[in-house]
N, C-alpha and C positions, 0 to 999 in steps of 0.2 A: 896289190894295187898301190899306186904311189900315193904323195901325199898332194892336195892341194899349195900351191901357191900364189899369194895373193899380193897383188899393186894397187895404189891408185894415181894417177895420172893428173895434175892440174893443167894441161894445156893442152893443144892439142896432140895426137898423140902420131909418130912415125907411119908412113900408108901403109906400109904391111899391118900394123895392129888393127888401124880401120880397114883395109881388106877381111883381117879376119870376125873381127867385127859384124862387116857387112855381111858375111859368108852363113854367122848364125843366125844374125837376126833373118835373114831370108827364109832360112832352115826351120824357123819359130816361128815369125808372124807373116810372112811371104807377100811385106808389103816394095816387093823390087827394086829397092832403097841400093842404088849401089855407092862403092866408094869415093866416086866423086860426090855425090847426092851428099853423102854423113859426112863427107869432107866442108863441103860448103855451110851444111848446117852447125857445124861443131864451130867452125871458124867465124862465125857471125856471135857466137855465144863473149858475153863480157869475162863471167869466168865460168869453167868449165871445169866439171870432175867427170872422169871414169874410172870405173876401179874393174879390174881385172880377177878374172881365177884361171890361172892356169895351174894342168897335169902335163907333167913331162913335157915342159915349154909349149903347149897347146891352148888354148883357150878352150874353154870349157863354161864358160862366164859371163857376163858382165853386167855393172848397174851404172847407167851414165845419169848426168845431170845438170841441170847450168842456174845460172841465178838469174833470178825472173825481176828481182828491186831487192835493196839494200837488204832488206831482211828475209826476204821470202826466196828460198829455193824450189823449183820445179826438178823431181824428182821423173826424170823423162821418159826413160826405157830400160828393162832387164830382160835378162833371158839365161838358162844354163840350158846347152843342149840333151839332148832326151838319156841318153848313155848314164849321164855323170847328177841325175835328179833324184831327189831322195836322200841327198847327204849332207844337205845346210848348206849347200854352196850359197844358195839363191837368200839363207837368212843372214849369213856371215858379210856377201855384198852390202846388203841394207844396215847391217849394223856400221859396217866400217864408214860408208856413207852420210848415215846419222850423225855416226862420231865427229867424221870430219866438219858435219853442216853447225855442229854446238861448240865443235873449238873456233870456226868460222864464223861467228856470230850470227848465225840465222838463227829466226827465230817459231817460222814457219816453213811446214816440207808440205809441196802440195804433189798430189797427184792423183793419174786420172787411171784403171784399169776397166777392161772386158767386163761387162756385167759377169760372164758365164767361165769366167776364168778362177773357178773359184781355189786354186794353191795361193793366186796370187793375194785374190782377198782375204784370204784367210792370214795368211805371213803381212798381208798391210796392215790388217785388227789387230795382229800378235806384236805390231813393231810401232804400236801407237797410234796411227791412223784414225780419224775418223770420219765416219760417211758423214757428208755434208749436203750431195746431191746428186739427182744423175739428170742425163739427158740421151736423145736419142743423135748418132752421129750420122753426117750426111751417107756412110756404108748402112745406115738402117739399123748401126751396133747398139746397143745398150752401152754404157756408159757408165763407172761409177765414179765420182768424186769423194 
């Protein structure tokens, strides 16, 4: 099996990426987000990270994110498809991301996941996180902050 390789992106990034992009996140939350949609949303962002994991030039990955005010970044959406989980991709994303938000001067990373998602909760607890609150979303989801 090859090895992971990893980018992160400050702008927006080429349509084929957000093609692929849009291809997992569909694959993972199946919210029909296509690449115009993540196109328009990315491009409205002031600044903008995605970090990427590719195998054998494939995505396999990703953790995007944009800056919500000067100091606080929103920590937006991840995903590694189902094949390639279980091998840190998805804690290596979050870290590189981290990294990036403490040389960037944030000082706060917020974010919101799945009550019942619990890898993801468990890797936000592991990467510093803390629950703050939750709410119920207009899908009827639980909610954690």
């Amino acid at each position: 099996m090859s090895s992971i390789q990893y980018q992160c992106i400050e702008r927006l990034p080429e349509p084929g990426v957000i093609e692929e992009i849009a291809q997992i996140n569909e694959e993972i939350f199946a919210f029909s987000e296509t690449k115009e949609v993540l196109t328009q949303l990315f491009s409205k962002q002031s600044r903008l990270l995605i970090c990427l994991a590719l195998r054998d030039e494939q995505l396999v990955g990703y953790k995007i994110g944009f800056e919500e005010s000067r100091r606080f970044f929103e920590s937006w959406r991840g995903g590694v498809v189902e094949h390639a989980r279980r091998q840190g991709i998805a804690t290596e994303l979050m870290r590189r991301q981290h990294q990036w938000c403490e040389e960037s001067g944030y000082t706060v990373i917020k974010t919101t996941t799945n009550g019942d998602n619990g890898p993801m909760l468990v890797l936000n607890l592991k990467s510093g996180f803390e629950i703050v609150g939750t709410f119920v979303n207009r899908r009827g989801r639980l909610k954690v902050l």
